[in-house]
ZAFIDREN-780687 format. One line per 5 residues: number of its first residue (from 1); their letters; for each residue x, y, z of C-alpha. Coordinates in nm, 3 decimals. Each point is the difference from the previous one (the first is absolute). Example, Ala and Ser with C-alpha at 12.3 -4.5 7.8 and 13.67 -1.06 7.14 Angstrom:
// ZAFIDREN-780687
1	as	1.230,-0.450,0.780 | 0.137,0.344,-0.066
//
This chain:
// ZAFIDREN-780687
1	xxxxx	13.883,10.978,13.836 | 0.206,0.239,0.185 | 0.045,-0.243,0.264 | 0.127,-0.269,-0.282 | 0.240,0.253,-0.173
6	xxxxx	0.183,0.120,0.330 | -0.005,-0.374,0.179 | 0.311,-0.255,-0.073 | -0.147,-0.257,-0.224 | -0.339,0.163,-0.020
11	xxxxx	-0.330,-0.029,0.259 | -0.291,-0.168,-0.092 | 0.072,-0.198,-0.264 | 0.139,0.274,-0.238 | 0.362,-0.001,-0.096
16	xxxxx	0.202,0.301,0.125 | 0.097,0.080,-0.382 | -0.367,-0.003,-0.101 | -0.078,0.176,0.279 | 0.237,0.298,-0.098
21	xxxxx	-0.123,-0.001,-0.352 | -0.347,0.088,0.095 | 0.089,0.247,0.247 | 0.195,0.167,-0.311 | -0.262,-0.076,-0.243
26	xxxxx	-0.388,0.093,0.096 | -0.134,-0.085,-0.349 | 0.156,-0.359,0.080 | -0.284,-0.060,0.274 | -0.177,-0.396,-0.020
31	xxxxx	-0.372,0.049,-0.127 | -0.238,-0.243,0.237 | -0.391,-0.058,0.041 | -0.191,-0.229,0.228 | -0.315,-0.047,0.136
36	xxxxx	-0.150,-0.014,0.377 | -0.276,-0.263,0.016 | -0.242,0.076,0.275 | -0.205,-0.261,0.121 | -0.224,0.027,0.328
41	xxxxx	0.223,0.207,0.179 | 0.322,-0.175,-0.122 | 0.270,0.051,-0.195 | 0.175,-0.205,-0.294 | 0.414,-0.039,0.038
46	xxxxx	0.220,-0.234,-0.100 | 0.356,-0.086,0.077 | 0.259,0.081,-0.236 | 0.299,-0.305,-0.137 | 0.322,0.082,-0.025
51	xxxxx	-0.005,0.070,-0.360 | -0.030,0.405,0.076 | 0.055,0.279,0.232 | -0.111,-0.026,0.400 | -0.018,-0.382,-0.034
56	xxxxx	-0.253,-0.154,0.254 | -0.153,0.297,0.060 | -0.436,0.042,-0.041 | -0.088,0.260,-0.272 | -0.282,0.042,-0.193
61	xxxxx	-0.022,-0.235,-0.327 | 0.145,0.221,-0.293 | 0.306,0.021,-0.209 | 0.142,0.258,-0.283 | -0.168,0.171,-0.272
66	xxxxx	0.144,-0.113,-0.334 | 0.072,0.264,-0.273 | -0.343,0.165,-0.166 | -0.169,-0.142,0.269 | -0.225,0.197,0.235
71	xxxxx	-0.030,-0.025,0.399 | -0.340,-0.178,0.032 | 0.053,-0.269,-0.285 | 0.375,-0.067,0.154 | -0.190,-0.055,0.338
76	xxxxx	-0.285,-0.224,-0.113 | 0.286,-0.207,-0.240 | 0.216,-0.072,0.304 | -0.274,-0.092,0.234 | -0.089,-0.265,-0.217
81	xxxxx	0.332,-0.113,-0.060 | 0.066,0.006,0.376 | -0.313,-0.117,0.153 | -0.187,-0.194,-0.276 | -0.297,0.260,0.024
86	xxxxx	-0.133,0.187,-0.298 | -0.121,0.335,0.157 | -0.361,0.126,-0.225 | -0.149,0.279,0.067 | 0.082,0.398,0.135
91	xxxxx	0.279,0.006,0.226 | 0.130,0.285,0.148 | 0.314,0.261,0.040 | 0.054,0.032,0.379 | 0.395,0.092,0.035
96	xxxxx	0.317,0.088,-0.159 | 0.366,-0.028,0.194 | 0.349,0.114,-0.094 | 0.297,-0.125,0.150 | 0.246,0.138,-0.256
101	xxxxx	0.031,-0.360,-0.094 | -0.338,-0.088,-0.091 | -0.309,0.185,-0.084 | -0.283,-0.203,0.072 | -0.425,0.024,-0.068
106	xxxxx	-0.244,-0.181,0.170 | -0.312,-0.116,-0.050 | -0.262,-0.086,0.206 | -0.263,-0.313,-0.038 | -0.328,-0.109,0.229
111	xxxxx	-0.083,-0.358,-0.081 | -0.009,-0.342,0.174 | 0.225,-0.167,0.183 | 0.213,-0.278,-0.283 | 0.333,-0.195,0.040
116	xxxxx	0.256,0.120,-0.232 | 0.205,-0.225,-0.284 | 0.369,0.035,0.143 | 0.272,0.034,-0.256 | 0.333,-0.010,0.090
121	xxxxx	0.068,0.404,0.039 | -0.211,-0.086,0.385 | 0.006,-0.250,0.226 | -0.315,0.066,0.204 | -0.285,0.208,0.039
126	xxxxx	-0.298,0.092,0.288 | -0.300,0.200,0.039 | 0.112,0.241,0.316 | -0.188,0.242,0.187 | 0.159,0.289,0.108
131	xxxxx	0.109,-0.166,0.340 | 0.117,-0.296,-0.158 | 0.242,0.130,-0.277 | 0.265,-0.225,-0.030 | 0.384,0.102,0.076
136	xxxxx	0.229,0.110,-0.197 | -0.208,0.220,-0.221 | 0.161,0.155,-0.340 | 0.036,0.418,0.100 | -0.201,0.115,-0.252
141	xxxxx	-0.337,-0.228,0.097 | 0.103,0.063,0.339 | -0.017,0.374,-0.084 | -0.320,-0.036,-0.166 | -0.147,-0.263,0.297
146	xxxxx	0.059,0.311,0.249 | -0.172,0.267,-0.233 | -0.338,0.017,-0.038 | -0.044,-0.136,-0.399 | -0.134,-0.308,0.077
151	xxxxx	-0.360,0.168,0.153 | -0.062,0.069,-0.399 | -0.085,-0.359,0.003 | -0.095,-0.131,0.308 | -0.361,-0.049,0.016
156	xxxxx	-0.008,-0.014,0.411 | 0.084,0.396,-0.076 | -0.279,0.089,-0.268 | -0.356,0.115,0.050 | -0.264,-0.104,-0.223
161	xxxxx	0.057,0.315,-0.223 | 0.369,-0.060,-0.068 | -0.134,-0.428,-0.113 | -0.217,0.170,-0.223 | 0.232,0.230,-0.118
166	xxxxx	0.251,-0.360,-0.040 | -0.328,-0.127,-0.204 | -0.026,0.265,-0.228 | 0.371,0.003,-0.101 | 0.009,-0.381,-0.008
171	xxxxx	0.232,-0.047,0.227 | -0.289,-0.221,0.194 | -0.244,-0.196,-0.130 | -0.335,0.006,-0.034 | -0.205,-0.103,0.268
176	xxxxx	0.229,0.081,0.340 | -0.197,-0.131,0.313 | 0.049,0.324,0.248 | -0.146,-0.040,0.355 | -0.358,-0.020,-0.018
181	xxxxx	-0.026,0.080,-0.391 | 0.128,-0.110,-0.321 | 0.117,0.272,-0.261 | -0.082,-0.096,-0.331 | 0.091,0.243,-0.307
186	xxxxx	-0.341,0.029,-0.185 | -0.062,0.188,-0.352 | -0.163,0.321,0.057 | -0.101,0.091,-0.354 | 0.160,-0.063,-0.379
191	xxxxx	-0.015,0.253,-0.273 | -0.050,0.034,-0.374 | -0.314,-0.202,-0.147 | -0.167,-0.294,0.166 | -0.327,-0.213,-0.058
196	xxxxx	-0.286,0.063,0.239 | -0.240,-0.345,-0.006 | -0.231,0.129,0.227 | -0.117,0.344,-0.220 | 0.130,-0.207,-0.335
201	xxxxx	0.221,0.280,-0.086 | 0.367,0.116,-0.044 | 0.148,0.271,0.250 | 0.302,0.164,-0.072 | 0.121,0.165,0.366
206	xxxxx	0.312,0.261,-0.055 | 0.326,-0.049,0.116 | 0.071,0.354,0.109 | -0.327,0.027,0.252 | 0.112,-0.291,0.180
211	xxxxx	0.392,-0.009,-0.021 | 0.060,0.282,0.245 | 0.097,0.058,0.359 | -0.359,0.151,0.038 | -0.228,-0.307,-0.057
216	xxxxx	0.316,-0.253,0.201 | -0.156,0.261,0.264 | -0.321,-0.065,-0.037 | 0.080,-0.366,0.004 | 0.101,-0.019,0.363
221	xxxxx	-0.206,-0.161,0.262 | -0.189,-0.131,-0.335 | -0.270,-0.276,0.151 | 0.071,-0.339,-0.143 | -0.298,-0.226,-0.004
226	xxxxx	-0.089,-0.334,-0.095 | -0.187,0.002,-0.365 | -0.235,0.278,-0.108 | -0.314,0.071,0.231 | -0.320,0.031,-0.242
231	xxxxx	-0.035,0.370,0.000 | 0.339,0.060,-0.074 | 0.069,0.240,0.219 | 0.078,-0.056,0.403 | -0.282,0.069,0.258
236	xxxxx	0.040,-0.090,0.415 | -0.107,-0.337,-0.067 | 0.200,-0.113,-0.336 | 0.321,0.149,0.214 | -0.030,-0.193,0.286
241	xxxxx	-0.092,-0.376,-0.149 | 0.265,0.044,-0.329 | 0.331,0.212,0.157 | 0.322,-0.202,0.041 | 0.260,0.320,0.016
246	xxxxx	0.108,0.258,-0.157 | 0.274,0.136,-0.221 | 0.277,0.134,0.222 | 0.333,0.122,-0.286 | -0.181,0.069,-0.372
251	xxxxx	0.295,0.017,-0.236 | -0.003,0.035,-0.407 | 0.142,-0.310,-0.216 | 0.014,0.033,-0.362 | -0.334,0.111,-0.148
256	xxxxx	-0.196,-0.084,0.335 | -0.072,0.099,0.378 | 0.115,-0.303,0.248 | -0.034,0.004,0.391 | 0.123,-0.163,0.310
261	xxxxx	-0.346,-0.114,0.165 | -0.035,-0.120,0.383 | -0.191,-0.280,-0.022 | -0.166,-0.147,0.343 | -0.279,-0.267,-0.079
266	xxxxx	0.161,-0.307,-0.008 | -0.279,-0.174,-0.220 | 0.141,0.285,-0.288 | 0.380,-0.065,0.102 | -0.049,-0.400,-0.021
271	xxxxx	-0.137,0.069,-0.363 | 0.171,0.271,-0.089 | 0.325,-0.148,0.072 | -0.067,-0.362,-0.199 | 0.242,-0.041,-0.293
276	xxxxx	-0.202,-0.224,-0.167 | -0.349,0.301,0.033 | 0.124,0.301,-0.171 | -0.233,0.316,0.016 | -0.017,0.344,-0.084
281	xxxxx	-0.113,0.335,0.076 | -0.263,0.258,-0.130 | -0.076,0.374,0.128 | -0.343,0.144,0.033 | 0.095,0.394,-0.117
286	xxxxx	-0.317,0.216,-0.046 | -0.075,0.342,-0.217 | -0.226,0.257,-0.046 | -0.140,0.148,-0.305 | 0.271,0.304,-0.017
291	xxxxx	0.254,-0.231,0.074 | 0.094,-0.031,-0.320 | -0.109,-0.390,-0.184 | -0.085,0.004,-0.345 | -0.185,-0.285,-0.171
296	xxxxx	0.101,-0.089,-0.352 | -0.202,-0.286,-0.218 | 0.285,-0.197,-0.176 | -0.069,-0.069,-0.397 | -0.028,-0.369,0.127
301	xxxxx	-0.327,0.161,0.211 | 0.186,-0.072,0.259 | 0.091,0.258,0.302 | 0.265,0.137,0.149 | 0.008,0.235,0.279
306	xxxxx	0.271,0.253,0.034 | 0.018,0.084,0.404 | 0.103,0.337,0.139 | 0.102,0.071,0.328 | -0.201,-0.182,0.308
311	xxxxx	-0.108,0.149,0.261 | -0.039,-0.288,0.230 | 0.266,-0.300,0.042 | -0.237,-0.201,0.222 | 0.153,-0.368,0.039
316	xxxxx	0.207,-0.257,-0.115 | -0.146,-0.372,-0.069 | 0.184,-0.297,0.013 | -0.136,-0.239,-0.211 | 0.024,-0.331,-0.281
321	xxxxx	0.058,0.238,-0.330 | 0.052,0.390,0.012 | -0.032,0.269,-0.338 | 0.364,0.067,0.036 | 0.099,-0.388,-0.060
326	xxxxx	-0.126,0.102,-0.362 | -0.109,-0.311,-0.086 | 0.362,-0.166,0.139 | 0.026,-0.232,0.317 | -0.095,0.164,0.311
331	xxxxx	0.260,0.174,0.132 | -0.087,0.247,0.278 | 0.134,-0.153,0.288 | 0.339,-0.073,-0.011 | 0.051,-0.287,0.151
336	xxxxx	0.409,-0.033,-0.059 | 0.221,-0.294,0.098 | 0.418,0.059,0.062 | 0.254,-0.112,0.283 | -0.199,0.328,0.222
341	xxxxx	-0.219,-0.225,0.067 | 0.033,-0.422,-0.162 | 0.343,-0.124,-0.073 | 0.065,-0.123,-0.352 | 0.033,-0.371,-0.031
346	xxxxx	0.320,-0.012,-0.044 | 0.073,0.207,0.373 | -0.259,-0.262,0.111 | 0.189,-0.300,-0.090 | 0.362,0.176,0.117
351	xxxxx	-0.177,0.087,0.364 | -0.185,-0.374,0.021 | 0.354,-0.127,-0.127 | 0.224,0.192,0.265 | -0.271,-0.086,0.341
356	xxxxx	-0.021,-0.365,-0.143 | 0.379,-0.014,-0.009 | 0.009,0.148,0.380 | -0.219,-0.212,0.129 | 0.154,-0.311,-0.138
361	xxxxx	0.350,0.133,0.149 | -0.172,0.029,0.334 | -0.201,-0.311,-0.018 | 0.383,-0.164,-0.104 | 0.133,0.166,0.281
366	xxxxx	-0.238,-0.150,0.313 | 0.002,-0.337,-0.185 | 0.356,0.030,0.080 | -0.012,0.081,0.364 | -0.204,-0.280,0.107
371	xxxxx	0.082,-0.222,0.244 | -0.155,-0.302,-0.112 | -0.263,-0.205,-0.226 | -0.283,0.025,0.198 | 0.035,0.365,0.053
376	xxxxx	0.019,0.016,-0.344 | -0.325,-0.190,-0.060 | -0.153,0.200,0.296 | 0.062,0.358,-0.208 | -0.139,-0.165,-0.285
381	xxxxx	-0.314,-0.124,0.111 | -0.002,0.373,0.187 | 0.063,0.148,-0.360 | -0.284,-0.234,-0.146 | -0.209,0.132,0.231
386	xxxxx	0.028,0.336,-0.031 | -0.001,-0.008,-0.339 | -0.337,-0.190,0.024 | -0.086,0.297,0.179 | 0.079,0.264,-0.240
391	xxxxx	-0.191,-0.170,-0.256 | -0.331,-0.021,0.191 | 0.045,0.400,0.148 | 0.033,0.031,-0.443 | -0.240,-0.223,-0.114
396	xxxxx	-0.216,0.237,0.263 | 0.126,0.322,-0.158 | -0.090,-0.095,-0.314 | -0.344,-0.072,0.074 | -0.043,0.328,0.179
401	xxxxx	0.144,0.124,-0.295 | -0.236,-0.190,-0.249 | -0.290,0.183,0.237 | 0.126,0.365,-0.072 | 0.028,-0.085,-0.337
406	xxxxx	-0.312,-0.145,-0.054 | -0.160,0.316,0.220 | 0.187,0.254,-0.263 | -0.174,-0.161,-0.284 | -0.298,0.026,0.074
411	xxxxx	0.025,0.332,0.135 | 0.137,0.064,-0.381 | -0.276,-0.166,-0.139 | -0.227,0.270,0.128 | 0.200,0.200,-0.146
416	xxxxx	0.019,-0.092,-0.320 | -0.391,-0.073,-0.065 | -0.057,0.381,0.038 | 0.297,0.063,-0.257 | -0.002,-0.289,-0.237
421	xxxxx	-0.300,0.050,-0.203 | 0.101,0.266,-0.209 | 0.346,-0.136,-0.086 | -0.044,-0.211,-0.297 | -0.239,0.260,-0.211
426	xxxxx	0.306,0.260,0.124 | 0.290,-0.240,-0.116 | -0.211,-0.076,-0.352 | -0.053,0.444,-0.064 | 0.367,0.042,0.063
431	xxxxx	0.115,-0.283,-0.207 | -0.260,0.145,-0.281 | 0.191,0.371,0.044 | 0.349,-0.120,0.009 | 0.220,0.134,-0.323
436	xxxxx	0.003,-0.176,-0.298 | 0.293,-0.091,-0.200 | 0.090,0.250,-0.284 | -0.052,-0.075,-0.361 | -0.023,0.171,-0.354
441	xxxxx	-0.291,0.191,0.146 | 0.236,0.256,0.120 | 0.091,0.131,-0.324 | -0.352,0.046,-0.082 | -0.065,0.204,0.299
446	xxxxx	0.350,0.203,-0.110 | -0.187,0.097,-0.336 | -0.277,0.087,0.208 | 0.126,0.190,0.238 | 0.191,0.258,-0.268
451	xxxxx	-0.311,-0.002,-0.203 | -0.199,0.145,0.301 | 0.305,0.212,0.008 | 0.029,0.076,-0.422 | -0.368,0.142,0.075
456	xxxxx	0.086,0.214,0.207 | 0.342,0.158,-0.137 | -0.187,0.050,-0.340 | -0.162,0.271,0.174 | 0.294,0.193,0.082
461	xxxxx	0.157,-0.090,-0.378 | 0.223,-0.255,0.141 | 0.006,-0.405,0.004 | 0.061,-0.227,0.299 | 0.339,-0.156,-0.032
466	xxxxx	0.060,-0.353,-0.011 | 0.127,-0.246,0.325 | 0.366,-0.021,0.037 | 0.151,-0.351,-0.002 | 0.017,-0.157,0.328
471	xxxxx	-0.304,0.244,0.117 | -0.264,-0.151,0.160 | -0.386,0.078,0.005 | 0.032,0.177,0.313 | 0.286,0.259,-0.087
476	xxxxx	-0.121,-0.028,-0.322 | -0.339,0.176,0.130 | 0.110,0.202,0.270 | 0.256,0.139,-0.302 | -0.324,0.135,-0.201
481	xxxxx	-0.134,0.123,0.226 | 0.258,0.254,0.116 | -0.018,0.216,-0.341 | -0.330,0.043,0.090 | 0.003,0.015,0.412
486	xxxxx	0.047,0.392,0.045 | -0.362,0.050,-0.202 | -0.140,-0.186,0.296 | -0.071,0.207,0.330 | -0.024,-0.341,0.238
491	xxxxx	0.295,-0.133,-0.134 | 0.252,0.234,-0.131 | 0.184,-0.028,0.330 | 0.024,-0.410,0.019 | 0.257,-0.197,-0.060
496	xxxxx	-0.114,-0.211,-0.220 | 0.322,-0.251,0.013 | -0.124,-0.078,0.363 | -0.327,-0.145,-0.116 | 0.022,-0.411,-0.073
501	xxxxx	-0.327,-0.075,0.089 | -0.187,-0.022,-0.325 | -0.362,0.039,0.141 | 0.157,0.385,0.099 | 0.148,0.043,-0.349
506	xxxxx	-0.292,-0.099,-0.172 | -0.179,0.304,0.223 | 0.293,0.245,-0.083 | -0.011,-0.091,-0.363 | -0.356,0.088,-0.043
511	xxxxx	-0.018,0.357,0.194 | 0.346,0.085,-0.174 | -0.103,-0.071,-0.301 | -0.372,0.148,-0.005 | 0.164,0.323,0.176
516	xxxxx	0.260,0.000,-0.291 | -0.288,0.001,-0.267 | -0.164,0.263,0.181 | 0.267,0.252,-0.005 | 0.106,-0.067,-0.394
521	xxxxx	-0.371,0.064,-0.137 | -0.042,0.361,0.216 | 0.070,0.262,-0.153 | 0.319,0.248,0.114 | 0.263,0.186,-0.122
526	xxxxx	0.338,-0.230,0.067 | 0.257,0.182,0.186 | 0.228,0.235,-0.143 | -0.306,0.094,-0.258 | -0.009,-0.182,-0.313
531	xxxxx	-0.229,-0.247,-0.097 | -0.068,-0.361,0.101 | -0.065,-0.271,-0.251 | -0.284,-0.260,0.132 | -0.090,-0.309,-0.297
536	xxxxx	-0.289,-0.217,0.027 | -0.132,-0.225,-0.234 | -0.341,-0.005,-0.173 | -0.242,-0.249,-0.062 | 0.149,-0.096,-0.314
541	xxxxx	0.360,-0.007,0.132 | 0.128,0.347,-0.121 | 0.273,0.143,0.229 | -0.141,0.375,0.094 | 0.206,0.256,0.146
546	xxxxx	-0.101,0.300,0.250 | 0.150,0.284,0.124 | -0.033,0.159,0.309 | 0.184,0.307,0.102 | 0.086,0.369,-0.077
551	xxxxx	-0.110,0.065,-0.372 | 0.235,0.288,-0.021 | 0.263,-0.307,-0.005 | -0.067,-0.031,-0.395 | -0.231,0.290,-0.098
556	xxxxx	0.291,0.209,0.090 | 0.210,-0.116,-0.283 | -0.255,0.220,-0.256 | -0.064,0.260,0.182 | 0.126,0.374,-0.181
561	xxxxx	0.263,0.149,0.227 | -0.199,0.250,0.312 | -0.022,0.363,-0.093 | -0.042,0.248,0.233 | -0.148,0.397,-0.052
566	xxxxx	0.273,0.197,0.110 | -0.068,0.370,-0.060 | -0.270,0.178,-0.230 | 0.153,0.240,-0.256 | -0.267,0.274,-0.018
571	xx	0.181,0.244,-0.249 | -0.046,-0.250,-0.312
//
């Protein structure tokens, strides 16, 4: 901009006037985002028309941010304007330049190779490797070309650590093929309650044991196997006929654990990696006695099991259905699909498009230069030919292809026998537990609920007050239960708000409650002295009223004033 300001008739494009009106004016400075597609090694630019600044120069696609716009949704907005391509998933922020002109962010983008939608703001574009960048390049992507920024997104660059890493922030798909592997992110564990089929019983596992940087810990190197051996548990055998990796990167997502996994049996990957298949996960964790589970029979008679802290994370499954899909599709192996790894239709018909329109030019172009008929003829029986060819070497492919297939079935089928049986008497016992929809029952369980707390409150002289509108059963409960909470010593320091699991209320509720009764029919002196008032109710329904305390608290009222001897008058 300096340049442009000090040069007769400006320099690159800018007008000398404009040019000294941004030199005078830094708050006046262009606001610009782009994005660098990376694509085997290659870079995305396109040539710019002569509708802006440093005509027919390559740049990266991009354009201005419009007002109350931010950088990233400027940068995906012009890209599709630009090129045609609608740009999903994680991208990211890999450089910012200044030229007193223009302040400019880029981000960075690993997908496949696509042929951009040309508008008329450019005139041509081309995948370029860094020897092959074409001339003349705009200053700023030249800047940026000679830096460093693009090895944040060039995969020849990476180890498997920063893919997984990519994986885990979405900026990659799930799978990504890696040398001899295939890294798959895998669901470690869920929290909160699940249904168990196989022990018929509900487990509630707590978010704050498992939600740490301590257990990710424990979670690396984590063996992933192929289903559940019988015994649970992994001996030298079960590891060496059922391991297919391991997790390499554990990382938290919402209310569960996830984890890149290295994945090397390619019977597992074939599956594992079939749109059409999905599976999920399921951990084997083991306690002890002191660790901590308590066992609770539901009013249902059903149970639910309230785990503590395990001592032993031993492996992770992959299988057909896991817990943690609570009694949803399986969905423990992501198995993702975005331009990282399949083009969208619509790139697929631009690409197919722009090669079919090349190779008609090129065909057009030798029809053209041939010197006669028969020549002619001669290239097209040579064409026919070839083409004859390709379709045998296909038709060939295909069967070899049918053959793998064919081989990964049945290898599935074994598979599946030794999982299968127990899926329908599973899918039926989750169906049976799923949550019904709410009716007028829920006021009557409101009047119950402050009638189990009226009984209680009578004791201490008071009443149970009545649900709030809008309240629901749950803070309706949990409400009652804190007049009563600090007569409790194993739960007058909960937080009862945290509890929505209704199995644990219903175990609160009950100790609260009985501890509560406890404490208002012993006797003892309230503090402060003074008496306290406890009513109960007799057989025939007549309120009676007791009073424990310091009897000096009314007696006192008729004593006679205290008189004390003070001397003896002997002389009288």
């Amino acid at each position: 901009m300096q340049a442009a300001a000090h040069t007769p008739g400006g320099y690159g494009g800018v007008p000398q006037n404009v040019g000294k009106e941004f030199v005078g004016d830094s708050s006046k400075r262009i606001q610009a985002a782009g994005i660098a597609f990376m694509a085997g090694g290659k870079v995305l630019l396109m040539k710019r028309g002569d509708g802006g600044d440093y005509a027919g120069h390559w740049a990266f696609p991009g354009g201005h941010i419009e007002p109350e716009e931010g950088a990233e949704e400027a940068a995906r907005r012009e890209v599709l304007e630009e090129a045609g391509y609608s740009t999903t998933g994680a991208i990211r922020n890999i450089a910012f330049t200044d030229n007193g002109y223009c302040q400019f962010t880029l981000f960075g983008k690993n997908c496949q190779e696509f042929a951009p939608v040309l508008n008329d703001e450019n005139t041509e574009f081309i995948w370029a490797a860094p020897d092959e960048y074409p001339e003349p390049l705009h200053p700023g992507t030249k800047l940026i070309l000679d830096g460093n920024a693009l090895d944040q997104i060039d995969v020849s660059k990476m180890t498997e650590l920063d893919i997984a890493r990519m994986i885990a922030s979405c900026e990659l798909t799930s799978p990504q093929r890696w040398a001899n592997m295939s890294l798959f992110a895998l669901r470690i564990t869920g929290t909160g309650t699940a249904y168990r089929s196989a022990h018929d019983e509900y487990v509630y596992r707590p978010p704050e044991l498992y939600l740490n940087d301590e257990f990710l810990q424990r979670c690396n190197g984590l063996q992933v196997i192929w289903v559940h051996p019988p015994e649970d548990r992994l001996d030298s055998e079960e590891f060496r006929k059922r391991t297919i990796g391991a997790i390499l990167l554990p990382y938290i997502q919402g209310d569960e654990v996830w984890g890149v996994a290295k994945i090397y049996d390619d019977v597992a990957i074939q599956i594992m990696s079939d749109p059409e298949r999905p599976l999920s996960t399921s951990p084997t964790v083991v306690f002890r006695e002191t660790d901590g589970n308590s066992e609770v029979t539901l009013d249902t008679g059903e149970k639910l099991l309230i785990e503590g802290r395990p001592f032993l994370l031993d492996h992770l499954a992959v299988c057909e259905y896991g817990v943690w899909d609570k009694g949803g599709n399986p969905k423990g192996v992501l198995n993702s699909t975005s331009e990282a790894l399949k083009m969208t239709e619509e790139e697929k018909k631009a690409e197919e498009k722009a090669k079919a329109d090349a190779e008609l030019a090129e065909l057009k172009a030798k029809a053209d230069a041939y010197d006669g008929l028969m020549k002619a003829k001669a290239d097209a029986e040579e064409e026919a030919k070839k083409k004859a060819e390709e379709e045998e070497e296909t038709k060939a492919k295909k069967v070899a292809a049918d053959s793998e297939e064919e081989k990964a079935k049945a290898d599935a089928a074994r598979i599946d026998k030794a999982i299968a049986d127990g899926v329908a008497a599973g899918l039926k016992a989750i169906e049976a537990r799923l949550p019904k929809a709410r009716s007028d029952a829920d006021f009557a369980a409101m009047a119950s609920a402050q009638a189990r707390a009226d009984s209680v409150a009578h004791a201490f002289g008071k009443s149970a007050p009545r649900p709030l509108d809008g309240e629901d059963l749950t803070g309706y409960r949990q409400r009652l239960l804190s007049d009563f909470q600090s007569h409790s010593p194993s739960w007058k320091g909960a937080k009862l708000t945290d509890i929505s699991d209704s199995a644990v209320l219903d175990i609160a509720e009950k100790q609260i409650y009985a501890d509560a009764m406890i404490a208002a029919n012993t006797p003892g002196a309230p503090s402060g002295g003074g008496l306290r008032e406890v009513k109960n109710r007799s057989d025939a329904g007549h309120s009676i009223s007791m009073f424990y305390g310091d009897p000096s608290a009314w007696m006192s009222k008729f004593k006679m004033p205290t008189r004390r001897v003070t001397h003896i008058n002997k002389g009288a």
